[in-house]
C-alpha positions as CSV (number, residue, x, y, z in Angstrom):
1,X,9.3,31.3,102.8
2,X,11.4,28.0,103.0
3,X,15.3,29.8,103.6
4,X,13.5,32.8,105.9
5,X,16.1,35.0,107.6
6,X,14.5,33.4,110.9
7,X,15.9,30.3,109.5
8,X,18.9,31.4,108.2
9,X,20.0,32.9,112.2
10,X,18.9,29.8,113.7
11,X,21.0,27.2,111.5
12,X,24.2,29.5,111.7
13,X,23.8,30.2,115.5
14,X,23.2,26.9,116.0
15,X,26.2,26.0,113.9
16,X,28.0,28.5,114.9
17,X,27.3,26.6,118.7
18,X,27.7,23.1,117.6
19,X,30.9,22.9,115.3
20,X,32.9,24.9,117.8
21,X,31.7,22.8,120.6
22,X,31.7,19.2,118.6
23,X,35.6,20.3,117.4
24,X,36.9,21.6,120.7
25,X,35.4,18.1,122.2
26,X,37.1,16.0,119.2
27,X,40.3,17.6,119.8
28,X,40.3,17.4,123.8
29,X,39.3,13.4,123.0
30,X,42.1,12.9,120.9
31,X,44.6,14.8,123.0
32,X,43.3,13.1,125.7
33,X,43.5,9.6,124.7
34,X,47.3,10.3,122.9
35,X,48.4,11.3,126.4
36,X,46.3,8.6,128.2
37,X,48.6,5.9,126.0
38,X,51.6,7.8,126.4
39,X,51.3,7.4,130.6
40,X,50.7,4.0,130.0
41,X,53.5,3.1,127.9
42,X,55.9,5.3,130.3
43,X,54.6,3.9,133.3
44,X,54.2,0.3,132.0
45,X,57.9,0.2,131.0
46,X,58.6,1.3,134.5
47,X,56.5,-1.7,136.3
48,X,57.8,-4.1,133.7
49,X,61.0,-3.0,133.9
50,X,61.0,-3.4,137.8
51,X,59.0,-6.4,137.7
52,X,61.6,-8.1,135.3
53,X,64.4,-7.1,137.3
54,X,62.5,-9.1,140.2
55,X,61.0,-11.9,138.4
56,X,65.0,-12.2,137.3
57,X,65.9,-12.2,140.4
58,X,63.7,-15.1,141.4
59,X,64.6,-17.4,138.7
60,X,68.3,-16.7,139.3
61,X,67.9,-18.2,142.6
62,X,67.3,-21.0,141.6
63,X,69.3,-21.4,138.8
64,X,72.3,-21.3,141.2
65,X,71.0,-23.8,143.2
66,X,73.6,-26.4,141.7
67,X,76.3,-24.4,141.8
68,X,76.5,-24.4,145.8
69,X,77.0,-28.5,145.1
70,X,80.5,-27.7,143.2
71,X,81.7,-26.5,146.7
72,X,80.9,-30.3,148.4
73,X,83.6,-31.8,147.9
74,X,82.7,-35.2,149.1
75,X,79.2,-34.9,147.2
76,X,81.4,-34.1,144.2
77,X,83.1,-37.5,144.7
78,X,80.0,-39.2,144.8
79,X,79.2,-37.6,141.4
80,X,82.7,-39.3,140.3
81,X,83.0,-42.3,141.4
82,X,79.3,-43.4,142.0
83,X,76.9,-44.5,144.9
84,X,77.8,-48.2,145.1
85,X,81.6,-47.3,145.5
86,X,80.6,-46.5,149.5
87,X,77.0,-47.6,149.6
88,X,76.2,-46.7,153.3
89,X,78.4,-43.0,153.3
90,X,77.2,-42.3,150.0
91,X,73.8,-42.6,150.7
92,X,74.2,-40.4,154.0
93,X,75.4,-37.5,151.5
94,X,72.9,-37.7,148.8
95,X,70.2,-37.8,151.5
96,X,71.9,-35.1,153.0
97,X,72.0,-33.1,149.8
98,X,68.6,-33.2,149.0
99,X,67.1,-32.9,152.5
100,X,68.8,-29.7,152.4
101,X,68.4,-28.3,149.2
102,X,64.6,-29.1,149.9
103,X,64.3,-27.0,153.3
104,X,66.1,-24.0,151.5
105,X,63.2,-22.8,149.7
106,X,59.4,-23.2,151.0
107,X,58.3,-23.1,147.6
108,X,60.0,-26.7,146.7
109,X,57.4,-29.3,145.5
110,X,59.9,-31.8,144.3
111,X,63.7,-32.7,143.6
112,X,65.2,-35.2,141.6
113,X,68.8,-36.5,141.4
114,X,70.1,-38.7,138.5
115,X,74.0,-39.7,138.7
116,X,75.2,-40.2,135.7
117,X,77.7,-43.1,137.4
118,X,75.7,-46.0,138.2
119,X,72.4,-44.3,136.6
120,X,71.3,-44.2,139.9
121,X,68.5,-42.1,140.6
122,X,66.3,-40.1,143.6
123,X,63.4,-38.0,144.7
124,X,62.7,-35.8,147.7
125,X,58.7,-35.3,147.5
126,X,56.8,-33.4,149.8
127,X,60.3,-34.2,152.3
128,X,59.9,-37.6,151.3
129,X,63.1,-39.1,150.5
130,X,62.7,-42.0,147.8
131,X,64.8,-45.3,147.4
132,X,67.8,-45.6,145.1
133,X,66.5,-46.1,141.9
134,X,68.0,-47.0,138.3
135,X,67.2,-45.1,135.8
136,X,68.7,-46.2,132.3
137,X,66.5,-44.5,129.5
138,X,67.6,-41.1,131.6
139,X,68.0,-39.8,127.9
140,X,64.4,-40.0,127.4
141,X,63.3,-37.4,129.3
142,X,63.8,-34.3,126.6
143,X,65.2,-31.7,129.0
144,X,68.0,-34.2,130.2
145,X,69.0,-35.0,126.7
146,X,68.9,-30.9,125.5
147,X,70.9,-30.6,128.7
148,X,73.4,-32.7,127.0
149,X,73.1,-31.9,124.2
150,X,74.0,-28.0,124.7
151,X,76.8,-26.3,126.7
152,X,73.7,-24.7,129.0
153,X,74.0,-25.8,132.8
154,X,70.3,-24.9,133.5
155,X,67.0,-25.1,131.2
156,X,63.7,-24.7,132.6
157,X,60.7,-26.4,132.0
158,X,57.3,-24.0,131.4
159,X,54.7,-24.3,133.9
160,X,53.4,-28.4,133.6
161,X,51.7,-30.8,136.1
162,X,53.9,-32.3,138.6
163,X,55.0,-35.7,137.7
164,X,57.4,-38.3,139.0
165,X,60.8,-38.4,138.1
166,X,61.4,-42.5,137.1
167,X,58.2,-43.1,139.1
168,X,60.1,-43.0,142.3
169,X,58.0,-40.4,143.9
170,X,54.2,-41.3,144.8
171,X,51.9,-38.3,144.2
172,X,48.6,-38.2,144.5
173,X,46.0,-37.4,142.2
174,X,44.6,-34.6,144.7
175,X,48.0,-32.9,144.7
176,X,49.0,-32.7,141.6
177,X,49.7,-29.1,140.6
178,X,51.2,-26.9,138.0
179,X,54.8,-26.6,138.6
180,X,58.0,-24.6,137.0
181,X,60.9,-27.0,136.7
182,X,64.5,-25.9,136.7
183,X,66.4,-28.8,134.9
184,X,70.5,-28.4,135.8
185,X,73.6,-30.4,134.4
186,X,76.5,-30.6,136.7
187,X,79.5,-31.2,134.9
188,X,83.2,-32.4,136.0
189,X,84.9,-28.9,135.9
190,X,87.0,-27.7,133.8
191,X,85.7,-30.8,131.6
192,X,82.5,-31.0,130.1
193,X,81.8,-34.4,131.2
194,X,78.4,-34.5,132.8
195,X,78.3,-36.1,136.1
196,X,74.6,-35.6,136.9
197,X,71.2,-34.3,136.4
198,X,69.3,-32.2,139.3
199,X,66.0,-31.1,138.6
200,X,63.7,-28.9,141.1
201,X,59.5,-28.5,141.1
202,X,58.6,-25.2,142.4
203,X,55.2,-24.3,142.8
204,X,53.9,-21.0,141.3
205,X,52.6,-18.9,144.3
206,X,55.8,-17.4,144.7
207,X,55.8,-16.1,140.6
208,X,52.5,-15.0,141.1
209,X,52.9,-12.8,144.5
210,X,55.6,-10.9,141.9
211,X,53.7,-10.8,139.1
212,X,50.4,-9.7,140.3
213,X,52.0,-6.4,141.3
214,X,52.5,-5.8,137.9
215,X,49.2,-5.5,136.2
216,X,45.6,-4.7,137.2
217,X,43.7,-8.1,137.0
218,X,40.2,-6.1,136.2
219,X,41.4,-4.0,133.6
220,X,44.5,-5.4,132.2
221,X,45.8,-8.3,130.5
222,X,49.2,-9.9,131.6
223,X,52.1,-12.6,130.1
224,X,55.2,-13.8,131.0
225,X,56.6,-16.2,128.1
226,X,59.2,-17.7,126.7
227,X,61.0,-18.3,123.7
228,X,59.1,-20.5,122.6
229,X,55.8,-18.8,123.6
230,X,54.7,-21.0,126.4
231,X,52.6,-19.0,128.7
232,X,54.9,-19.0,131.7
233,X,52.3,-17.1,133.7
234,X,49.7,-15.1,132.8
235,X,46.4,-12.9,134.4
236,X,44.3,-15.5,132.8
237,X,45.2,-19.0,134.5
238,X,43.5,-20.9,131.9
239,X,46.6,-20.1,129.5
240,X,49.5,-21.1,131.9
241,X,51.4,-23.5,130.0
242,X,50.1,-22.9,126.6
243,X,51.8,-22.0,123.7
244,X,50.4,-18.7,122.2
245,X,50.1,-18.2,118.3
246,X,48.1,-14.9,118.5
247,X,49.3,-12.4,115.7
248,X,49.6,-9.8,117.9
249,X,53.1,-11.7,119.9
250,X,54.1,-12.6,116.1
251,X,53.8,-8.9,115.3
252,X,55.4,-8.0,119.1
253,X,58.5,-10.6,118.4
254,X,59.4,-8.9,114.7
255,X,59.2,-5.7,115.7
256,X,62.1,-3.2,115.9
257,X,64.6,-4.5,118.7
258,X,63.7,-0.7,120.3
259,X,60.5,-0.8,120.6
260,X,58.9,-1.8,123.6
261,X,55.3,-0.6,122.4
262,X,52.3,-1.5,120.2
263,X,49.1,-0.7,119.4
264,X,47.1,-3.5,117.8
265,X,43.8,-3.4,116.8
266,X,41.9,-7.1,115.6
267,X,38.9,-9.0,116.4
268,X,40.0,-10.6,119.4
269,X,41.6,-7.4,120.7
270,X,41.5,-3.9,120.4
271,X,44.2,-1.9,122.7
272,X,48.2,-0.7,123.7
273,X,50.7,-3.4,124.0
274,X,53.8,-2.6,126.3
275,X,56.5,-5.6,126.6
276,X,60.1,-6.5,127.5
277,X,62.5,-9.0,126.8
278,X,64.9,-10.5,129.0
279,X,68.9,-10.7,128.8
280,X,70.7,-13.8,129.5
281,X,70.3,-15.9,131.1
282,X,66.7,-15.8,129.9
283,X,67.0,-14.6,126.5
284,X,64.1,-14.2,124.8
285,X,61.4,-14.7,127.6
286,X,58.5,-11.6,127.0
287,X,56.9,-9.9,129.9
288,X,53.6,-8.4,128.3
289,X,51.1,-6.2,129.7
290,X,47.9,-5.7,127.6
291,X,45.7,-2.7,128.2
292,X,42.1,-2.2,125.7
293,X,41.5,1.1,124.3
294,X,37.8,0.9,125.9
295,X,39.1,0.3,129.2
296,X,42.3,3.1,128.9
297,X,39.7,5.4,127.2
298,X,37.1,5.3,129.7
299,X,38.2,8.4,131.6
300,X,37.9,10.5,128.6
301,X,34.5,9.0,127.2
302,X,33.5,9.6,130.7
303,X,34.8,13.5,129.9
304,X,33.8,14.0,126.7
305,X,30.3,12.3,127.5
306,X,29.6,14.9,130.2
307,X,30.8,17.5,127.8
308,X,28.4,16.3,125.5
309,X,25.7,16.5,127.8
310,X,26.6,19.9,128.7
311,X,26.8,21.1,125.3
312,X,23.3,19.6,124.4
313,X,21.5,21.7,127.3
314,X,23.3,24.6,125.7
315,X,22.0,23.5,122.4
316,X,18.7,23.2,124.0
317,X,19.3,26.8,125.4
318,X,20.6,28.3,122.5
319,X,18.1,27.0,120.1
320,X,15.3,29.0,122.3
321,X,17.1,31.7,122.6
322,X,17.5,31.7,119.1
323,X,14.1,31.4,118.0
324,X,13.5,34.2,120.6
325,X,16.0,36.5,118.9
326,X,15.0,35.5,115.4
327,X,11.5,36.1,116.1
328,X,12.1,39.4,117.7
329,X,14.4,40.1,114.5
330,X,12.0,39.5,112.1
331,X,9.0,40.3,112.9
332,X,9.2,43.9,112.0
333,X,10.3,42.5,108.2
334,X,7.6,40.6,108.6
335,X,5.2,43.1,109.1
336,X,7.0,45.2,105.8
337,X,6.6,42.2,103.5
338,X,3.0,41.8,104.4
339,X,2.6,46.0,103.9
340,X,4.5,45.2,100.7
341,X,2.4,43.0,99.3
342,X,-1.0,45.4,100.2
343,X,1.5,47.9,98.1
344,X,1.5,45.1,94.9
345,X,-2.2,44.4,95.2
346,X,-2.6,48.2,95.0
347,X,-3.9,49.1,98.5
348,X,-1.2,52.1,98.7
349,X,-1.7,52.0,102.9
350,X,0.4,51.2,106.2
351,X,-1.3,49.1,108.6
352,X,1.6,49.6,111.0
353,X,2.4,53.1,113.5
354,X,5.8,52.0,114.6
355,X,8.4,49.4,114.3
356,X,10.6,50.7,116.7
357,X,13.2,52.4,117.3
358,X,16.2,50.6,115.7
359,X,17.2,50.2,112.2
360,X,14.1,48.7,111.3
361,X,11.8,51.4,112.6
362,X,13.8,53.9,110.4
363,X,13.1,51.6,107.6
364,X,9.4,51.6,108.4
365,X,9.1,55.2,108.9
366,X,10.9,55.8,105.6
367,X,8.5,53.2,103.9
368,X,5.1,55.0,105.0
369,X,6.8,58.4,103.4
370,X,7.2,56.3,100.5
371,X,3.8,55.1,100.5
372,X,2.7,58.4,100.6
373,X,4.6,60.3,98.4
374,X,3.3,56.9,95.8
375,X,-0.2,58.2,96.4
376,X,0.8,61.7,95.5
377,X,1.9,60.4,92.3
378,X,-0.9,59.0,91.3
379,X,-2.8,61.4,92.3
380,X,-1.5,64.7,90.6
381,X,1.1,62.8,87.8
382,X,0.6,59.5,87.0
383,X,-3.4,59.7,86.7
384,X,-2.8,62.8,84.3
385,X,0.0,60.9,82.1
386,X,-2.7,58.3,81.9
387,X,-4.9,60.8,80.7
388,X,-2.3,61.9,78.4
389,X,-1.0,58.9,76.6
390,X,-4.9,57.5,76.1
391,X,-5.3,60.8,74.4
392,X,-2.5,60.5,72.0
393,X,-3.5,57.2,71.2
394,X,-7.3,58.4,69.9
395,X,-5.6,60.9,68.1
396,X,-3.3,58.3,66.2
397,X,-5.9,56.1,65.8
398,X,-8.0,58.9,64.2
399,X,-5.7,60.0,61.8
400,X,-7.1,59.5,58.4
401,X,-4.6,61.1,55.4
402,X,-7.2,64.3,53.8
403,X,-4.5,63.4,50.9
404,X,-6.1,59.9,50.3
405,X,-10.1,60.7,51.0
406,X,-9.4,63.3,47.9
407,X,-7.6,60.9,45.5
408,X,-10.1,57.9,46.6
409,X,-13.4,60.4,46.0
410,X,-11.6,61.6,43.0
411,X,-11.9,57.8,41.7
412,X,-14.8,57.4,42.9
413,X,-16.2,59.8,40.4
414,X,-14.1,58.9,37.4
415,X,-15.5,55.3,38.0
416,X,-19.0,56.6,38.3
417,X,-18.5,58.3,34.8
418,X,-16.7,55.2,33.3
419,X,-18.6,52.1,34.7
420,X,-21.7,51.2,35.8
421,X,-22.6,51.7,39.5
422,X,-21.7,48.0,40.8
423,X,-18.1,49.5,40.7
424,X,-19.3,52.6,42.3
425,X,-20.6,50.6,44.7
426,X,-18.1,48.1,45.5
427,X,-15.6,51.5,45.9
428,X,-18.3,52.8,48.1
429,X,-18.8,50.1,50.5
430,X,-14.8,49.8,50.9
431,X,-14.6,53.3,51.7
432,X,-17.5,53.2,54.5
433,X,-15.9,50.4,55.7
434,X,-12.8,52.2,56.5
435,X,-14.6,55.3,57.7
436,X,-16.2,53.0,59.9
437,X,-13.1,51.2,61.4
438,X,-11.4,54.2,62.0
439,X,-13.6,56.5,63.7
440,X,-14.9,53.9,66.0
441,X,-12.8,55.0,69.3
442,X,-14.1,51.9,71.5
443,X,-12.1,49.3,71.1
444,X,-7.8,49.9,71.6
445,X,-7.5,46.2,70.2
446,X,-8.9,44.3,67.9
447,X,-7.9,40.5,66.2
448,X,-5.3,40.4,63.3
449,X,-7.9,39.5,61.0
450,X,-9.8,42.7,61.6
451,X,-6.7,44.6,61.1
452,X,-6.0,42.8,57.6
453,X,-9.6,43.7,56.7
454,X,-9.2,47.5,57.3
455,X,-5.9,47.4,55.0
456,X,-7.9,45.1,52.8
457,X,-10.4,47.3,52.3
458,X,-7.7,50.1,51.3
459,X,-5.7,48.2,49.0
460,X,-8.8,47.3,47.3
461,X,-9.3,51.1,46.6
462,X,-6.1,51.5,45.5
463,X,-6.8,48.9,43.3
464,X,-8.9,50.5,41.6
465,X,-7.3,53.5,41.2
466,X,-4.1,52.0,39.8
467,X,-6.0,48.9,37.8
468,X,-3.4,47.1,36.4
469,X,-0.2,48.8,37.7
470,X,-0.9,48.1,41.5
471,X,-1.7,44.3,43.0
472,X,-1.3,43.3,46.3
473,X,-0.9,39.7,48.0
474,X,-2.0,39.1,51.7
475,X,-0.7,35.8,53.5
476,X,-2.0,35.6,56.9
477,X,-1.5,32.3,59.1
478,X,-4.9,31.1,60.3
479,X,-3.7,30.7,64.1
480,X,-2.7,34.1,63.4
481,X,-6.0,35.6,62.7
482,X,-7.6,35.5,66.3
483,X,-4.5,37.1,68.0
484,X,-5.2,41.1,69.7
485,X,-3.2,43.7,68.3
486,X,-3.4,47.2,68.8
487,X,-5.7,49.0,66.4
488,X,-4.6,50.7,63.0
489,X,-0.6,49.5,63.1
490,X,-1.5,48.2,59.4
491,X,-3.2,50.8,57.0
492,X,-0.6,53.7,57.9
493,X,2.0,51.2,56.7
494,X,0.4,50.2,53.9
495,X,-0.5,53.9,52.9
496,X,3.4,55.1,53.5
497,X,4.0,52.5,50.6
498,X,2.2,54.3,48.4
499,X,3.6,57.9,49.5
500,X,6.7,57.1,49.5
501,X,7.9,53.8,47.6
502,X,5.3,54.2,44.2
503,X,6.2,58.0,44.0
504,X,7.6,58.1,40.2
505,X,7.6,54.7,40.2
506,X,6.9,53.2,36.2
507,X,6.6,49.7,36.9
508,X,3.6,47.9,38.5
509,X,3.4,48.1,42.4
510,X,3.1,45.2,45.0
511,X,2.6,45.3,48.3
512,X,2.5,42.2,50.2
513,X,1.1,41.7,53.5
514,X,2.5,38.4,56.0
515,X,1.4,36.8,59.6
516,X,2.9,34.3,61.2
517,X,3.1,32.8,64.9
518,X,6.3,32.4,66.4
519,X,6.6,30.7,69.4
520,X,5.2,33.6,71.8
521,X,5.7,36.2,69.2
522,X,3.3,37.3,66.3
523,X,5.5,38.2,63.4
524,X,4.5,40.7,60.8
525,X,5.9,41.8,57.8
526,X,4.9,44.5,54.9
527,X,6.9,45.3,52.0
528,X,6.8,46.7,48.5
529,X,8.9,46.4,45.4
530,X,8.8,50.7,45.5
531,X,11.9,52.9,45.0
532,X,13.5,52.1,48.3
533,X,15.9,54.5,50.1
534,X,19.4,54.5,50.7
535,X,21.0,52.8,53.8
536,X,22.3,55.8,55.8
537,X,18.9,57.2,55.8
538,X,16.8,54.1,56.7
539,X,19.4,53.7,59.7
540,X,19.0,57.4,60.7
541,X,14.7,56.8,60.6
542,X,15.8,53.1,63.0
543,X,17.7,55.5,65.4
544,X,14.9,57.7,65.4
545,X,12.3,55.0,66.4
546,X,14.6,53.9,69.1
547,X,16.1,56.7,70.9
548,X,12.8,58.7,70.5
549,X,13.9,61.5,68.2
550,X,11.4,63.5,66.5
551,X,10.9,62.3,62.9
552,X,11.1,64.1,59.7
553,X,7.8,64.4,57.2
554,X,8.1,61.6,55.8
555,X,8.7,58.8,59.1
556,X,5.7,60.0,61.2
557,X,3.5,57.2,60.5
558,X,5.8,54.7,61.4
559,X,6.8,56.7,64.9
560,X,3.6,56.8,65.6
561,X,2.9,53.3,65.2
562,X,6.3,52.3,67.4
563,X,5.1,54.6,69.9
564,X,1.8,52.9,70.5
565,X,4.0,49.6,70.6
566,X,6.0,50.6,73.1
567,X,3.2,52.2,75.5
568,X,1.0,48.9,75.4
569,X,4.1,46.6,74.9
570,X,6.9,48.3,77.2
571,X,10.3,46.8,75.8
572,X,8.8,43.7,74.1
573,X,7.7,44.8,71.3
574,X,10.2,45.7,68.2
575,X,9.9,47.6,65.0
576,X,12.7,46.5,61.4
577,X,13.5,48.3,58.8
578,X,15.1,46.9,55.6
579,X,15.5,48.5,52.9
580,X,17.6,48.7,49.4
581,X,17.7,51.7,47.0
582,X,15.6,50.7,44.3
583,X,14.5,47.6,45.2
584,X,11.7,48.2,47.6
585,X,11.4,49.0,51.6
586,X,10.0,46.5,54.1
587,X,8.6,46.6,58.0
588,X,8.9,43.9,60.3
589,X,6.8,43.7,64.0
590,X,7.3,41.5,66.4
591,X,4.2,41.6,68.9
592,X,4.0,39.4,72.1
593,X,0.7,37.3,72.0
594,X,-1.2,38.3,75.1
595,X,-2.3,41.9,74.9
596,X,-1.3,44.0,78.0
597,X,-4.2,45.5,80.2
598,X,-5.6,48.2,78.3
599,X,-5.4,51.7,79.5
600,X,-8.0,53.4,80.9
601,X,-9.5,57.1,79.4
């Protein structure tokens, strides 16, 4: 059986394991991840926001490194009035300057002086203080002329290679390094006018001993940018000083000015976003820290993969449990549906003693009483209604009307006196025929066309009774011909026509025999052109063949007939009759093509 009940309790106990487990697993992942990126963001804004306070911080130092300069008065003066107004005192101060602006910071790679007075221009390198240089294309250099160009006192350069300032400082090849340069304007206060330029080189250790507190270099992803989106610094060296045109820091810089998350998904990454922006006087630098989902999800594939695991030894153990129960479960129903089966092939017998003591072994015990009250049945009842019904059947079968034998000897000796023997003969064989057919009581069916030839044999006798005022016409289809039918379900017909629908009947008789194949149905119809009978009584003779009411004189040949119908053909065979007052009556039979098993006497 391919959907067993052993089947059916595996699948649903096995679904009824796996979908709860598989959607309590789902859910916990997805919970579990939401709140995984929610502590991220939360405590990423918290590192970036302290990290940007510092990094701040750091930049602001320096950024107020030429302010301390608007306090020197006599440097001030040398701003004013130029170098080569006091060559030998104004040197002393500009040396002075820079030495110490140099020693204030350890991070200091390189300072550069340009006064705007004289275009006179120096260097401290390494400590190394350069010689007076002139410098008239200052212009040139694109942070000087911004620096003029704007009402900002301080722009910094992203992270570059060091280089010398109006080649005044000598740097070797070996030290060159990536630097962040603060470029500052120092103007005449309260005027705008600019007196000079001061530029300072610091290396990047110092940004990156703040920075690298930030992030996790094995797992996340980290930028400090500015406007512009020059990598300032970032967890992948490789991209200091770069300008980055990924989507994602489009997306990040459009966003909603409230937003300090994002969760981006492309081919190049997959992940949570968390950022910041700085205030003045940084405006619009990022800070970025970049987290993948595979890396912020690993702690609850790591969960839900043990989970997993568990839940497939529970499958593992559930399935044989399962298949223990089911077997346990159905074995007794197995063991009925076999006994069942012995029942069908008619071996009325339990091969079992007990199915237990449950539900099924009340079913078996109530099965064997079954079983034996069958066998009681057809012992004492059903063996003797056997014997019954194949007894009415011979005597159906045997009827012969003592009404017709009279008339048909009584023509027989009219012809005899009338005619020569040849018709006395011809009336004779007909009649021995039908003695013949009719009291052989070995054969329950015979083929169609035997059946025709019995009724043949009758019309043809009451042919010659009637002569001229009787024909009759039989159309039988030749596939028709071999088909069973029961025995003697034509002549009583035929005969009933004469009884009844020729009684004071003046004009010449026909009675006209059809076969026909119908699908799996053999259909036949008799009929006359007799006196008929009214509606109401030919529907009171229908009821009386369908609901099994005893018939009046005049119907018992056709109840008998319906009868023997419905014992060989139980509810598939049918009986019609249409009739019309004065125009004739007609039967119809509709009889299935393969004869049921015959009964036994």
């Amino acid at each position: 059986m391919w959907w067993s009940i052993r089947k059916k309790l595996i699948f649903f106990l096995i679904a009824a394991t796996v979908i709860p487990f598989g959607l309590a697993n789902a859910l916990t992942y997805y919970h579990t991840t939401e709140a995984l990126t929610r502590k991220f963001v939360a405590t990423g804004h918290v590192v970036i926001e302290n990290g940007k306070a510092d990094i701040a911080s750091y930049l602001a130092d320096f950024s107020y490194i030429p302010t301390s300069l608007y306090f020197y008065t006599p440097l001030m003066n040398v701003f004013r009035d130029g170098v080569s107004s006091n060559m030998t005192n104004n040197q002393k101060e500009i040396n002075r300057i820079l030495g110490y602006l140099y020693n204030s910071r350890p991070e200091i790679e390189q300072m550069h002086l340009y006064i705007h007075n004289g275009k006179d221009s120096y260097t401290n390198y390494h400590s190394t203080l350069s010689a007076r240089g002139y410098y008239e294309n200052v212009m040139e250099h694109p942070y000087y002329r911004e620096l003029s160009e704007r009402l900002d006192f301080t722009i910094i350069e992203p992270p570059h290679e060091i280089y010398s300032y109006n080649n005044l400082s000598i740097i070797p090849n070996s030290q060159k390094k990536p630097v962040l340069s603060f470029h500052n304007v120092i103007r005449d206060i309260p005027a705008d006018r600019a007196l000079a330029f001061l530029s300072v080189d610091i290396e990047l250790s110092r940004v990156k001993s703040i920075l690298e507190r930030l992030y996790d270099p094995t797992t996340e992803d980290f930028y400090l940018m500015n406007e512009k989106g020059v990598v300032v610094y970032s967890s992948d060296e490789t991209l200091i000083g770069t300008t980055n045109h990924q989507d994602w820091f489009t997306a990040l810089k459009k966003g909603p000015e409230a937003s300090q998350s994002l969760e981006w998904k492309d081919r190049d990454f997959s992940g949570v976003i968390v950022f910041d922006q700085f205030s003045e006087p940084h405006k619009d630098w990022y800070i970025v820290k970049r987290i993948p989902y595979h890396v912020l999800y690993q702690s609850a594939r790591e969960t839900t993969l043990m989970n997993i695991l568990i839940g497939l030894f529970s499958l593992v153990f559930v399935v044989l449990a399962t298949m223990w129960v089911s077997y346990k479960f159905t074995a007794p129903i197995n063991v009925l549906i076999a006994n069942m089966k012995n029942v069908e092939k008619g071996q009325f017998s339990a091969d079992f003693d007990s199915l237990g003591n449950d539900e099924f072994g009340l079913l078996g015990r109530h099965f064997k009483m079954m079983i034996a009250k069958i066998n009681h049945l057809i012992e004492r009842e059903y063996k003797l209604e056997i014997e019954k019904k194949s007894t009415q059947l011979s005597v159906l079968q045997s009827q012969i009307n003592p009404h017709f034998l009279y008339n048909a000897l009584q023509s027989i000796g009219t012809l005899a006196l009338k005619h020569q023997a040849a018709h006395v003969y011809s009336l004779l064989t007909s009649l021995a025929k039908m003695m013949r057919y009719s009291i052989n009581m070995q054969e329950d069916f015979v083929t169609l066309s035997s059946e025709v030839q019995h009724a043949k044999a009758y019309l043809s006798l009451q042919k010659q009774r009637f002569d001229d005022r009787f024909d009759y016409g039989l159309k039988i289809e030749p596939e028709a011909e071999a088909i069973q039918v029961p025995k003697m379900i034509l002549q009583p017909i035929v005969e009933n026509c004469f009884k009844h629908g020729f009684d004071q009947w003046e004009g010449k008789a026909f009675i006209g025999v059809e076969a026909c194949k119908r699908k799996d149905r053999l259909c036949i119809t008799i009929r006359d052109n007799g006196i008929g009978m009214a509606q109401e009584e030919a529907a009171k003779i229908q009821d009386g063949l369908f609901n099994n009411i005893a018939p009046k004189e005049g119907s018992v040949g056709l109840k008998n007939i319906y009868d023997r119908l419905q014992i060989y053909y139980p509810h598939e065979a049918g009986m019609l009759i249409r009739t019309t007052e004065g125009k004739g009556f007609e039967v119809s039979m509709e009889i299935p093509l393969i004869p049921p098993r015959r009964l036994e006497t």
